[in-house]
C-alpha positions as semicolon CSV with decimal commas, in nm:
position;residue;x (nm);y (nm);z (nm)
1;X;12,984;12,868;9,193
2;X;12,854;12,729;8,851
3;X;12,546;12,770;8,763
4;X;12,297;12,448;8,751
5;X;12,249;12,337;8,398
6;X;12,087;12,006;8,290
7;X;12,332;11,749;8,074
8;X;12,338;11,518;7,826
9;X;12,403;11,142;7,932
10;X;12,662;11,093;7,676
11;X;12,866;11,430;7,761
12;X;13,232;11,325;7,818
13;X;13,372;11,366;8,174
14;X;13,634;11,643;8,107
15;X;13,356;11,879;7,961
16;X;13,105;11,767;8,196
17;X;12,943;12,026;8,438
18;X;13,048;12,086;8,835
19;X;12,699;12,092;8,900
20;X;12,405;12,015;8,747
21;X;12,059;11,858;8,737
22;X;11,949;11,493;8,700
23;X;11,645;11,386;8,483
24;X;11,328;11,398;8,691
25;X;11,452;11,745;8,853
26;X;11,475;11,996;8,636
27;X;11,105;12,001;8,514
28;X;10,964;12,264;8,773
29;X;10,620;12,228;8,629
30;X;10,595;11,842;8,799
31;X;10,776;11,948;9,131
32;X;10,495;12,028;9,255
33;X;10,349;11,677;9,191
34;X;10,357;11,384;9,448
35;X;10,218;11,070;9,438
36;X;9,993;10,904;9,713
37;X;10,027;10,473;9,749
38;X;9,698;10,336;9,900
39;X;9,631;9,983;10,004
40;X;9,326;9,864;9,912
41;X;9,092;9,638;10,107
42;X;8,832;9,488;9,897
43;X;8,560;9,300;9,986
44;X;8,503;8,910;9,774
45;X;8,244;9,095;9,542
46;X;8,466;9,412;9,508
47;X;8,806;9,149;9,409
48;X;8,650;8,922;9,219
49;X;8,515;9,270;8,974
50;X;8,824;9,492;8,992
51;X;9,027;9,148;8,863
52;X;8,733;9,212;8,575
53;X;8,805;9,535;8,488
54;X;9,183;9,483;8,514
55;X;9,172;9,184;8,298
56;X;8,984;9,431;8,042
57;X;9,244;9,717;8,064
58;X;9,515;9,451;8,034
59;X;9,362;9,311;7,776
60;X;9,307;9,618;7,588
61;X;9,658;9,724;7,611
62;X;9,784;9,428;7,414
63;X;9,508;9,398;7,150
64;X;9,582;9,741;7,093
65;X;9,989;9,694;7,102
66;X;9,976;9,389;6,900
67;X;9,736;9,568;6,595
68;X;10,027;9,834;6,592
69;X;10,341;9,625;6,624
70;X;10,175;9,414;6,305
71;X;10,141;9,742;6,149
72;X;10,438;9,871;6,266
73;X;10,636;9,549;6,113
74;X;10,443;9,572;5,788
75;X;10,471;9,902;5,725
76;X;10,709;10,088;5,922
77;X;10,425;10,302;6,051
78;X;10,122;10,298;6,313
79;X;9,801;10,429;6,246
80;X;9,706;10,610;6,553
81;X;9,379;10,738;6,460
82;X;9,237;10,439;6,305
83;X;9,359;10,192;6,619
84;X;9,261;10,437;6,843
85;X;8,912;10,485;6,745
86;X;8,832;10,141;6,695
87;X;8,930;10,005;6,999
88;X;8,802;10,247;7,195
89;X;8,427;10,193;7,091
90;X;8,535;9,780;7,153
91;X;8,639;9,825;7,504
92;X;8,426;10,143;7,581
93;X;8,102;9,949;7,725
94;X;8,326;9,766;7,991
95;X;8,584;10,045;8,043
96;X;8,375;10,355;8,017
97;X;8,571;10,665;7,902
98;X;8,869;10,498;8,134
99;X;8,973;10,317;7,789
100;X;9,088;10,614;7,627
101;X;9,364;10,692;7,929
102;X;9,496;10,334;7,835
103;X;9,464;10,434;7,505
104;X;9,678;10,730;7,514
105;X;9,918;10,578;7,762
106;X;9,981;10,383;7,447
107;X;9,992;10,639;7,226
108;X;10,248;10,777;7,453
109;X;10,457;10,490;7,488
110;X;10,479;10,420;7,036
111;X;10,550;10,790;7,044
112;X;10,823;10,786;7,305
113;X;10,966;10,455;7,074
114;X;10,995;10,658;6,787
115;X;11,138;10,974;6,904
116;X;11,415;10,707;7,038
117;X;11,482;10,506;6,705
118;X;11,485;10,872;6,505
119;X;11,793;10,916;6,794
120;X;11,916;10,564;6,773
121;X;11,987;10,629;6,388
122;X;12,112;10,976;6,425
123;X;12,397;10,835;6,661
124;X;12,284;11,056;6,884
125;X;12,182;10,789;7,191
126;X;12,465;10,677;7,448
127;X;12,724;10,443;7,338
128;X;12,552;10,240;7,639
129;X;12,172;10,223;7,491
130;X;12,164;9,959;7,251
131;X;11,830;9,934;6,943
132;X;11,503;10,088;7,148
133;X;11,242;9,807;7,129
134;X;10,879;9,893;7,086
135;X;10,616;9,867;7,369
136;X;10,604;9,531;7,528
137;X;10,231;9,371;7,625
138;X;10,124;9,312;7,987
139;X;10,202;8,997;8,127
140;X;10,401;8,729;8,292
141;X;10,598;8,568;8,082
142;X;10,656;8,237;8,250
143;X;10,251;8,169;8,345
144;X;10,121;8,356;8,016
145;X;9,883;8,536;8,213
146;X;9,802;8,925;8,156
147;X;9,908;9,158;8,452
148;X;9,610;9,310;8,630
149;X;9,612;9,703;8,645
150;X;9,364;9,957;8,591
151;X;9,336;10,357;8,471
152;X;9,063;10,550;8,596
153;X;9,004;10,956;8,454
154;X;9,061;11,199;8,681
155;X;8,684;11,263;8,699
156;X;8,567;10,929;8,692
157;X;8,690;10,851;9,094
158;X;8,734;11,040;9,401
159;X;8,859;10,949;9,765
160;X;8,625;10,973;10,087
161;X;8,882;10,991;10,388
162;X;8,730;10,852;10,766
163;X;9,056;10,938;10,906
164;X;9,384;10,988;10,875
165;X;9,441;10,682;10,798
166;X;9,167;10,522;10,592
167;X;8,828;10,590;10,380
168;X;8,672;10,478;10,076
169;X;8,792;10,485;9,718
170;X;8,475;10,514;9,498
171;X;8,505;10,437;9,086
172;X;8,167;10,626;8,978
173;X;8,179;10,397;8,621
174;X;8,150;10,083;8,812
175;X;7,965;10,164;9,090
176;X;8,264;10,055;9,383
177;X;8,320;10,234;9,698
178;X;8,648;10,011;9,819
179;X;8,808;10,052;10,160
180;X;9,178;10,169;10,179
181;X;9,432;10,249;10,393
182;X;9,707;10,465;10,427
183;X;9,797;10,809;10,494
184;X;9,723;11,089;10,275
185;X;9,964;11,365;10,309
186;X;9,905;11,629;10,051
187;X;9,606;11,827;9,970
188;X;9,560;11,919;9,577
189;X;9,422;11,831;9,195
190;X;9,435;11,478;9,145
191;X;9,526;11,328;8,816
192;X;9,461;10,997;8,669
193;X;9,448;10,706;8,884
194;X;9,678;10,378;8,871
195;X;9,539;10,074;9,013
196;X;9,802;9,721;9,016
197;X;9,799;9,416;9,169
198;X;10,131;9,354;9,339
199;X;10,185;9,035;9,517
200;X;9,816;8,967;9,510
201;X;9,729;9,319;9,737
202;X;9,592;9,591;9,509
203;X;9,774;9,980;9,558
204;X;9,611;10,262;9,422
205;X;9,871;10,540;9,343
206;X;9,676;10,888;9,319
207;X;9,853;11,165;9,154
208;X;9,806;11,501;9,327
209;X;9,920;11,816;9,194
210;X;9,985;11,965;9,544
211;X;9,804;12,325;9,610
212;X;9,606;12,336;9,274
213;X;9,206;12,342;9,301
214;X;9,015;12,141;9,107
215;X;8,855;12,194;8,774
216;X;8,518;12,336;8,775
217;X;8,384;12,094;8,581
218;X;8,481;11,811;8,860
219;X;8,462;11,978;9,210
220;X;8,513;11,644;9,389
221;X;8,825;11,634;9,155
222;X;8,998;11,721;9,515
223;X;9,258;11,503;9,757
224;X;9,257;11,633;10,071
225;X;9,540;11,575;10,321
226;X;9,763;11,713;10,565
227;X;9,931;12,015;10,384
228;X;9,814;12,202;10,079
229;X;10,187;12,287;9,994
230;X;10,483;12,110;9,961
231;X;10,707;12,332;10,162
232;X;10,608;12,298;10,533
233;X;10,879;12,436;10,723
234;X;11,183;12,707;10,627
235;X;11,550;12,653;10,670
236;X;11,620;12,720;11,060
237;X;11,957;12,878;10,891
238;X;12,232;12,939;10,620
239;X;12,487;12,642;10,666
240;X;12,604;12,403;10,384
241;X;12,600;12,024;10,391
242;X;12,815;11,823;10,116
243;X;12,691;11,465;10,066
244;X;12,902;11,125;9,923
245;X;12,657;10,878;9,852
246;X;12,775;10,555;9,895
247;X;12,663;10,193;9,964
248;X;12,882;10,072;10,292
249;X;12,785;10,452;10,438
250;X;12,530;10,537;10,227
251;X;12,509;10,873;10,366
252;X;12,873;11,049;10,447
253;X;12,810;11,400;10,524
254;X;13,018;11,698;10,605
255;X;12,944;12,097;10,688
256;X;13,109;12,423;10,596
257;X;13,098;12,501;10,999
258;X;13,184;12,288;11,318
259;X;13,420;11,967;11,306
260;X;13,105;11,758;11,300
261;X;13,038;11,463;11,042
262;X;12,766;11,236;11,003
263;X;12,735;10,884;10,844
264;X;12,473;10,662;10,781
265;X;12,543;10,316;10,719
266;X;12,422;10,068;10,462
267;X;12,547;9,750;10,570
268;X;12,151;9,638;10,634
269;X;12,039;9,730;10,267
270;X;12,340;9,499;10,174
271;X;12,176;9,241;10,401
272;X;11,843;9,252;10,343
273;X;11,919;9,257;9,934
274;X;12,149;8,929;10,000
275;X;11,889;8,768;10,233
276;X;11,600;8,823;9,966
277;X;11,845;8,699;9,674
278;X;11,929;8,390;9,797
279;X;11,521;8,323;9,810
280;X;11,455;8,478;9,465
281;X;11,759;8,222;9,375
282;X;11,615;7,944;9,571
283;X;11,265;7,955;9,432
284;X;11,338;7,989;9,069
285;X;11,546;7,705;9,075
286;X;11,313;7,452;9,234
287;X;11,025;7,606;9,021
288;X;11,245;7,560;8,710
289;X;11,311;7,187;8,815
290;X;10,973;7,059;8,888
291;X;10,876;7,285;8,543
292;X;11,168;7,109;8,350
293;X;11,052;6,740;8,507
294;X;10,667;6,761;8,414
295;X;10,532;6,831;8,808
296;X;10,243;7,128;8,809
297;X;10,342;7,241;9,105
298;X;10,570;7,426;8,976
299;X;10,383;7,717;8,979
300;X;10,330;7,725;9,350
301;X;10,731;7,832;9,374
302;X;10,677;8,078;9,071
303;X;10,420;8,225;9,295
304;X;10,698;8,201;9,597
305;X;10,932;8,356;9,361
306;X;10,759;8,657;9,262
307;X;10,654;8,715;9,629
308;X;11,055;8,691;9,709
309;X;11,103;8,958;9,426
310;X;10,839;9,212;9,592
311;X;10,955;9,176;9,948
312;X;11,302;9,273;9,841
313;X;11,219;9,556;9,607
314;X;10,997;9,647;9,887
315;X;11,259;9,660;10,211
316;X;11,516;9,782;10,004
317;X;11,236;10,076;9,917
318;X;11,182;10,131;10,268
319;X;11,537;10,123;10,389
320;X;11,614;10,370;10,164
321;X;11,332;10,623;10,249
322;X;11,405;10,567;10,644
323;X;11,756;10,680;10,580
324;X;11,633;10,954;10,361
325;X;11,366;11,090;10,600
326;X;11,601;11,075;10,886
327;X;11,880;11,243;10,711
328;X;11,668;11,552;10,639
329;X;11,481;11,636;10,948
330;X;11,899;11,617;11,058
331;X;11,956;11,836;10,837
332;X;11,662;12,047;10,896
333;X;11,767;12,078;11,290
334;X;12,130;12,168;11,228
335;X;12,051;12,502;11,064
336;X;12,111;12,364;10,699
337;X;11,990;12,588;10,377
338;X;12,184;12,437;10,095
339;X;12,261;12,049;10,017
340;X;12,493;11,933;9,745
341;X;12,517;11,572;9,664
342;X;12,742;11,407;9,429
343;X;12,661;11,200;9,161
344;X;12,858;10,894;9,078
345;X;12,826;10,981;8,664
346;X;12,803;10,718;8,423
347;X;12,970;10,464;8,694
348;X;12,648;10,191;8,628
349;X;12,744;10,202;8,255
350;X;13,114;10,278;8,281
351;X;13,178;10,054;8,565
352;X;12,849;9,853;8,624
353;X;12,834;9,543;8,892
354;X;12,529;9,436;9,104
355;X;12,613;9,690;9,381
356;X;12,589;10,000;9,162
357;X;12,330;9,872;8,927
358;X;12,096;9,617;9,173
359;X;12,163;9,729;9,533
360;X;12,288;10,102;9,525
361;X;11,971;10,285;9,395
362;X;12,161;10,624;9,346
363;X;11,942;10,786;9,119
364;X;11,639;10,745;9,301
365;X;11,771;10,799;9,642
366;X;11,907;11,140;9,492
367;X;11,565;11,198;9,349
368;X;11,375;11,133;9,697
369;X;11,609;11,327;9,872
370;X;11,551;11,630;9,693
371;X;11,146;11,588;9,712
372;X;11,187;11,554;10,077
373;X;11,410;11,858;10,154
374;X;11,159;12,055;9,926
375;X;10,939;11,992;10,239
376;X;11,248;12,179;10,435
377;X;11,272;12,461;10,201
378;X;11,640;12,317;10,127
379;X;11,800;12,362;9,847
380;X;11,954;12,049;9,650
381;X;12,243;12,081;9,410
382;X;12,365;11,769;9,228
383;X;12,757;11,761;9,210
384;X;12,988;11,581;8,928
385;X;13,212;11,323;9,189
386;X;13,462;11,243;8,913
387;X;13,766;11,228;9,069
388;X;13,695;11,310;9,468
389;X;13,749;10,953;9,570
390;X;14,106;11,008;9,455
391;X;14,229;11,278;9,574
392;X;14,312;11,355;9,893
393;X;14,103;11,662;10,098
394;X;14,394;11,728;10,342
395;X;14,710;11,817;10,057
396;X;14,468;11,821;9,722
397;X;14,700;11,578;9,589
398;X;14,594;11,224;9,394
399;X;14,765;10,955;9,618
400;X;14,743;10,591;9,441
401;X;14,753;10,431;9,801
402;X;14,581;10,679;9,981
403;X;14,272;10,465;10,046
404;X;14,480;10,213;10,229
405;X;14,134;10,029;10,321
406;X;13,759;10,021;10,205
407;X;13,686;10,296;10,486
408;X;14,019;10,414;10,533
409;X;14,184;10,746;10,328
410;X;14,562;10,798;10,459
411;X;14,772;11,160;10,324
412;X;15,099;10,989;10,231
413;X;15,228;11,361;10,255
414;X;15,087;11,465;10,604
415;X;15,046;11,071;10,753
416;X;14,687;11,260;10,861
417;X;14,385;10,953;10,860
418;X;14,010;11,035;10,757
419;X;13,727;10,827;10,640
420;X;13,737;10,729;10,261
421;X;13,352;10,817;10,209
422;X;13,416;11,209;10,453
423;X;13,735;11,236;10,231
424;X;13,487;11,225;9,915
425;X;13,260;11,463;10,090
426;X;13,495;11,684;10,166
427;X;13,613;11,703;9,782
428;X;13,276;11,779;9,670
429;X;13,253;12,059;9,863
430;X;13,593;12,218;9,743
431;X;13,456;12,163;9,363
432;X;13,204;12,390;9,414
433;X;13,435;12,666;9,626
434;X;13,336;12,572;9,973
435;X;13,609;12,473;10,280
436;X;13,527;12,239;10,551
437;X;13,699;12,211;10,843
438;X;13,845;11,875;10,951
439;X;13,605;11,646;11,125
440;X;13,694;11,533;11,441
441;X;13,332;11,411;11,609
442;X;13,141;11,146;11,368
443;X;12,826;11,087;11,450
444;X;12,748;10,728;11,326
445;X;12,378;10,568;11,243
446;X;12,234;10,286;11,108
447;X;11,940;10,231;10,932
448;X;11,748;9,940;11,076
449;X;11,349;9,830;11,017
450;X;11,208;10,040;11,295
451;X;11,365;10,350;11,181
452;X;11,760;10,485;11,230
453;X;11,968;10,457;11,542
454;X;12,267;10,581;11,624
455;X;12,594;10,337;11,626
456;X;12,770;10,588;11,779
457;X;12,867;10,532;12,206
458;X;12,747;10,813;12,419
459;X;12,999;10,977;12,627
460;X;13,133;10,810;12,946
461;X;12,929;10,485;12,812
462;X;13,135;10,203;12,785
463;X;13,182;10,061;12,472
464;X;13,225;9,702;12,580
465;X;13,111;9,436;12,897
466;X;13,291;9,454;13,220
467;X;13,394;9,137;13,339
C-alpha cells in the first residue's frame, strides 16, 4: 500500500498520490489539541462589560490593521516593532497583557499575507487562488459596527466546573466570574481563550492541549474533564472500512469482510440548507428594500438575516457531527482498525457548484471524522477518488452509462446492479490493494435532529399499511 505523504494543492491528478494527508492532519504536534465551545450566561452587569472589553479588542485590531495597511500601501513594508509597541501601551490599561495576544494574532495574520504574495509572485499558488489580500478589520459591513470578540492569555482565566455540565468562567484582569454551560470533555493545558458574540449569545472556545500539565508558573492553567487522553477505547479488531463521501448518502461504506454495507443519507442536510436559504434570501431582500426606500427598519431584517445565517451554519454543523459520531461508534462495534476515505480532489475548484462548495462540507467532515476515530484508536487514511465514480467495481472497466441513475451503477458487461455511491466505495478500496466482497444486506440511516435512525425495515416488518 503507498505510503501516506502530504501534497501540494496544485499537484496534477495523474502524479497525484493514492493516499495521502489533508491540511489540518498531518501536523502530529496539534493532534493532540481539541477545542472546548462554552455558552456563556452573563448576568446585565457581566454583558453590558464583556461588550466593553470586546469593543476594545475589536477596536484595537483595526487601529492596529489600519496603521499597517497605510504603511503597508506607502511603503511596501510594516513596521512590526514600532506598531506593536505603541499600541500595546494604548490599549494595555483596558486590555491588560490580553492586548498583546491580539497583537500577535495580527502579527500572525500580516505575516501569513506575506509569505502568500512572496508565493503569489513566484507562480507558485494554485491556478485557483487569485492576489492574497491583506488582513481585513472587524466588522459588519452593512451596519458599520465592529464585531465583538475577545483574547484572554492563557494565565489570565481559568474555568471552575459545578458539574458536568456547567461552572464559572473567571477573567482574573477584569475581575468576572461568568456562568457557562456545556460539557467539558477533555482534561489538559489550556491555551489562549476566544470569546465571540454570535447571534447575540457569547461562546467561549478553550483550547486544551489534551494530557499535558500545566506550566508551573500557572497551576490553575488546568481544564479538567472527562478523559485526560484522546484515545479512550482500542479497536475491538483488524477489519477495514472504505468510505465514499457523498451528499445524497453522505456516508456509503463498505468492508473487506461480510456482504454488509452501510449508508447514511443526506437528504436532511439538503433540506435544512434549502429551508435556511430561502430565509437568508427572504430577509436580505426586504432589508435591502426598506434600506433602498429610506425606512430604518431596515435593520430589524438585517438582524433577522444574520440570525437566518447562524441557524443554518449551525444545523448544518450539527447534522454533520450526528452523522459523524454515529458512524464511528458503528465502526467501533463492528471490529474496525483501519478507515480510508476518499477525497473528492480539487472537485470545489475544478468543478465547483453550491453543493460541493456551500452544502457538502467535505473537508471538514473528513477532518472531524478523523479526530473522532482518534477517540477509537482507528486509523484514518485519506484516499485520491479520481476516477472511482467511473469505473465499474464488478468488471474494472469505465462504462459511460454505467450510472444509469443518480443512485443507480449498472455493469453493461455482467447486467449486475449496485449502488452508485457502494460502487465508489468499493473502488477506493481496490486503489489501495484491498477486495470487498459484493454487498448484498445495506443497512440504511438517516440523520435526523434527534440523532440517526435507521431507514432500513426490520425483518418480517411490513414495509407498507394493510388495508
Amino acid at each position: 500500500m503507498p505510503g501516506v505523504v502530504p501534497f501540494s494543492s496544485g499537484e496534477p491528478v495523474g502524479r497525484y498520490p493514492t493516499v495521502f494527508t489533508i491540511p489540518g492532519t498531518e501536523s502530529s504536534k496539534s493532534s493532540n489539541v481539541r477545542t472546548v465551545r462554552l455558552r456563556l450566561l452573563p448576568n446585565g452587569a457581566q454583558e453590558r462589560k464583556l461588550r466593553r472589553i470586546a469593543d476594545a479588542t475589536a477596536k484595537l485590531w483595526n487601529e492596529l490593521n489600519y496603521a499597517r495597511l497605510v504603511q503597508y500601501r506607502e511603503s511596501g513594508r510594516v513596521d512590526f516593532k514600532g506598531t506593536e509597541h505603541e499600541f500595546y501601551h494604548r490599549y494595555k490599561c483596558v486590555l491588560g497583557v490580553n492586548a498583546g495576544q491580539v497583537i500577535r494574532l495580527n502579527n500572525s495574520a500580516w505575516k501569513s499575507y506575506f509569505e502568500l504574495l512572496k508565493l503569489y509572485k513566484q507562480g507558485k499558488l494554485p491556478k485557483f487562488m487569485g492576489k492574497p489580500s491583506p488582513p481585513g478589520f472587524w466588522k459588519d459591513k452593512v451596519l458599520g459596527k465592529r464585531e465583538l470578540r475577545i483574547l484572554v492569555r492563557n494565565d489570565r482565566y481559568y474555568l471552575e466546573p459545578i458539574n458536568n455540565g456547567e461552572g464559572y468562567l473567571v477573567l482574573k484582569d477584569w475581575g468576572l466570574k461568568i456562568k457557562y454551560a456545556g460539557r467539558i470533555k477533555w482534561s489538559g493545558r489550556q491555551g489562549t481563550l476566544v470569546i465571540k458574540l454570535e447571534d447575540n449569545r457569547w461562546f467561549a472556545y478553550v483550547p486544551i492541549e489534551v494530557g499535558a500539565k500545566p506550566a508551573k508558573s500557572n497551576p490553575k492553567g488546568y481544564v479538567k474533564g472527562i478523559h485526560e487522553k484522546i484515545q479512550i477505547d482500542k479497536p475491538r479488531g483488524d477489519n477495514k472500512a472504505f468510505i465514499d463521501v457523498g451528499l445524497n448518502n453522505l456516508f456509503a461504506v463498505v468492508f473487506n469482510h461480510g456482504d454488509t454495507a452501510i449508508l447514511i443519507k443526506g437528504s436532511t442536510i439538503k433540506s435544512e440548507y434549502y429551508y435556511w436559504k430561502r430565509e437568508i434570501r427572504t430577509y436580505q431582500s426586504v432589508r435591502d428594500w426598506l434600506r433602498n426606500h429610506g425606512f430604518e427598519s431596515w435593520r430589524k431584517y438585517h438582524t433577522f438575516y444574520l440570525h437566518a445565517i447562524y441557524k443554518q451554519r449551525e444545523r448544518l454543523r450539527h447534522y454533520y457531527r450526528t452523522a459523524i459520531r454515529f458512524l464511528a461508534e458503528t465502526l467501533w462495534q463492528m471490529g474496525i482498525d483501519e478507515v480510508f476515505i476518499g477525497y473528492p480532489y480539487m472537485v470545489s475548484q475544478n468543478n465547483g457548484n453550491e453543493y460541493n462548495t456551500n452544502i457538502w462540507w467535505f473537508n471538514k467532515i473528513i477532518n472531524w471524522l478523523k479526530d473522532v476515530l482518534e477517540e477509537y484508536g482507528i486509523k484514518l487514511n485519506v484516499v485520491n477518488e479520481y476516477g472511482t465514480s467511473k469505473q465499474c467495481s464488478i468488471c474494472n472497466m469505465e462504462h459511460e452509462k454505467g450510472r444509469v441513475k443518480r443512485g443507480l451503477y449498472v455493469c453493461e458487461l455482467t447486467g449486475i446492479k449496485i449502488n452508485a455511491d457502494l460502487n465508489a466505495a468499493r473502488n477506493i478500496a481496490k486503489k489501495v490493494g484491498y477486495k470487498t466482497p459484493t454487498p448484498k444486506k445495506i443497512l440504511s440511516f438517516i440523520v435526523t435532529t434527534n440523532g440517526v435512525k435507521p431507514i432500513t425495515p426490520k425483518k418480517g416488518q411490513q414495509s407498507r399499511p394493510q388495508d
